[in-house]
N, C-alpha and C positions, 0 to 999 in steps of 0.2 A: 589157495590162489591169491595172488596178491593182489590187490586194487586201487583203486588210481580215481582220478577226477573222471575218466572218458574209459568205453570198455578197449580193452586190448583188441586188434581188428589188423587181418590178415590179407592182403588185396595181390590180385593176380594179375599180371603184368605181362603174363606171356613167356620172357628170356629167366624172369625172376619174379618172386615177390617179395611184396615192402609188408613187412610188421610194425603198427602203427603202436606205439609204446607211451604211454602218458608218464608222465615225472612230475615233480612236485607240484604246486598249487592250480599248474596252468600250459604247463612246457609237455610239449611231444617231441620223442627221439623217436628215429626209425631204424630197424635194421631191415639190410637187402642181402636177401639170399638167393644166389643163382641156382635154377632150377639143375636137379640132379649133383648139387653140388656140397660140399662138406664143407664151405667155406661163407663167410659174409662179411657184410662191412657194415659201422653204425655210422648214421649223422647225429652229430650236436649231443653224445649221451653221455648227459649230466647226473644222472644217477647209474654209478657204474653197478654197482650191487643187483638192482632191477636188469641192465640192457645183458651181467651175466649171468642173470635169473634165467632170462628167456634166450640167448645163445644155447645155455646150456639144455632148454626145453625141446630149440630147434634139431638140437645133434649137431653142431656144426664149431668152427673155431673161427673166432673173431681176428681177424686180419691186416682191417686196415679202420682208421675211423676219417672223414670227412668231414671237417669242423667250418660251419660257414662265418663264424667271428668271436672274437674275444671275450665276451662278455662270460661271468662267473657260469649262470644259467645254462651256456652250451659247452665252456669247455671243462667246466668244475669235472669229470670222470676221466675226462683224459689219463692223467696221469696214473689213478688209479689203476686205469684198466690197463696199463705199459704195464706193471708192476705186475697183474694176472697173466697179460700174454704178452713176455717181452721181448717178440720179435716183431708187434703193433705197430705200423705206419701210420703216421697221424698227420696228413694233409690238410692245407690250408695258404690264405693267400698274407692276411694278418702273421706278420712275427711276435705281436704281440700272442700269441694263442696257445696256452697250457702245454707244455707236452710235444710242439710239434718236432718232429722231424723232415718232412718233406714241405719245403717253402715253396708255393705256389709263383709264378711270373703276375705281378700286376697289371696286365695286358684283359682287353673287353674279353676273349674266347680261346682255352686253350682245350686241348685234350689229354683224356687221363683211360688208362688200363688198370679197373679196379676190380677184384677177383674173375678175373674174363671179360667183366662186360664193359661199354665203350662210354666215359662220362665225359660230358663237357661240362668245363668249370667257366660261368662267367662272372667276372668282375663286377659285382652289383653295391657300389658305396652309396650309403646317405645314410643310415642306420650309424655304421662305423662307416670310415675310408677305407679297410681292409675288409668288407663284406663282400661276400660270393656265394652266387646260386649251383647247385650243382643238378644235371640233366643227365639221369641216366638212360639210356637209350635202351628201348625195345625193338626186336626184328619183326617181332610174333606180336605183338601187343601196345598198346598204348606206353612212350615216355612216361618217367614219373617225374617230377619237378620239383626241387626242396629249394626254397625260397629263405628259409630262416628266418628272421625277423625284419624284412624287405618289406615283404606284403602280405595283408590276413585280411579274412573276409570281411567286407564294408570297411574298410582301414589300411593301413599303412605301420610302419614302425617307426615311434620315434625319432628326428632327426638329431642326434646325439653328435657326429660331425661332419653332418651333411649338409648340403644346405635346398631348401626347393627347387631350384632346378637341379640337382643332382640325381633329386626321386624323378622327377619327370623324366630324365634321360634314361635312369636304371627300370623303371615301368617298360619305356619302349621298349628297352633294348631285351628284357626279357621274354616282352609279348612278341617281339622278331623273330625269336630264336626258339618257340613251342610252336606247337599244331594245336588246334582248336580242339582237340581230343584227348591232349594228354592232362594228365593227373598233378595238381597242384598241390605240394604239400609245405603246409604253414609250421612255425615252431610254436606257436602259441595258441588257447582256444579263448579269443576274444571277441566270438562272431555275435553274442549278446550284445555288447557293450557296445560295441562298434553300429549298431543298426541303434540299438538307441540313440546315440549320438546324432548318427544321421538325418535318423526323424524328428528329433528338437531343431534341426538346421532345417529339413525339408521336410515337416510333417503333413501334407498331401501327398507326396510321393506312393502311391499303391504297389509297385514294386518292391518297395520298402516293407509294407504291410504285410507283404503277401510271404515276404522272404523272413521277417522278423516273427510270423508263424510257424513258417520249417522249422527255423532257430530254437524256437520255444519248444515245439515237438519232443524235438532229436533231444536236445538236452536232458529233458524230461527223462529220457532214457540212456543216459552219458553216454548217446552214440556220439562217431567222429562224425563229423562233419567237412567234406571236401569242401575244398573252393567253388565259391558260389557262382562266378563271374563268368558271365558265354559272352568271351571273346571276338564273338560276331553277330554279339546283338546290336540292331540299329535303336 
């Protein structure tokens, strides 16, 4: 069995499910596999060797990948994996991005038909100018939501060439575009580090406390960790 910083973890989504895949020091890739079906797609899988470890575990052929920005960390397997399966569509909004062949529209919301199921690609810059969130939609089940390096729990992603209002626009426009139900998924596991931070800026905050316990738990046992955040808390 191969191992990773966080356990491998399987989540059921109803239309499909996401295999939550750990990669080097701190990075998660997911692959989504439509249920009853022989086929899947990966986001951001940076270590090709591992995402065709577990393809090959699932039974299924890798098809398309969904890459939300340039950075080494998310597209470093692209090309590799073109070379595994080189009939691989590698979607994305960044030209700058390893490997791509299908150039996304830099437009706030488009729509994508990726192994059957129905994703909407949004436009999410501040990280990079070419970052994008992709939403895949469930009929039977909860959305899942892959953010990439946008937003992580208690934190944010670097503004690399963004600028603060950029993030504040790309928060709305994500939290517009999900139900308060669906499944947020981050590319990094910095929900540690992040609540510490927080507590040295706001160390009364009990909220804080309370969540910086889960944090320590889960760790404790390299579970994943979903998004923390209820989008309709007052």
């Amino acid at each position: 069995m191969l191992k990773g910083h966080s356990k491998l973890k399987t989540v059921d989504h109803g239309d499909f499910t996401v295999t939550v895949v750990p990669a080097l020091s701190d990075n998660f890739m997911y692959l989504i596999k439509p249920i009853n079906s022989k086929r899947a797609f990966a986001i951001d899988p940076v270590d090709h060797k591992r995402i065709a470890h577990e393809v090959i575990g699932l039974g299924t052929s890798l098809e398309s990948i969904l890459c939300t920005h340039h950075h080494a960390d998310h597209d470093g397997g692209n090309i590799p994996l073109k070379r595994l399966y080189p009939q691989l569509d590698v979607f994305g909004i960044d030209e700058r991005i390893h490997g791509l062949t299908n150039q996304l529209k830099e437009q706030p919301v488009q729509d994508l038909k990726v192994c059957g199921l129905d994703v909407k690609v949004l436009h999410t810059p501040c990280h990079t100018t070419g970052h994008s969130t992709y939403i895949v939609n469930s009929s039977s089940g909860v959305s899942a939501v892959f953010v990439g390096d946008t937003l992580f729990n208690a934190g944010c992603g670097r503004l690399f060439e963004g600028t603060p209002e950029m993030l504040l626009n790309t928060v709305e426009h994500i939290l517009s575009s999900v139900a308060d139900e669906d499944k947020m998924y981050f590319a990094h596991e910095y929900s540690a580090s992040n609540i510490r931070f927080a507590l040295s800026v706001d160390s009364e905050n009990e909220e804080l406390k309370k969540r910086q316990k889960e944090v320590s738990d889960l760790r404790e046992i390299s579970e994943y960790i979903y998004f923390l955040c209820i989008f309709n808390a007052q």
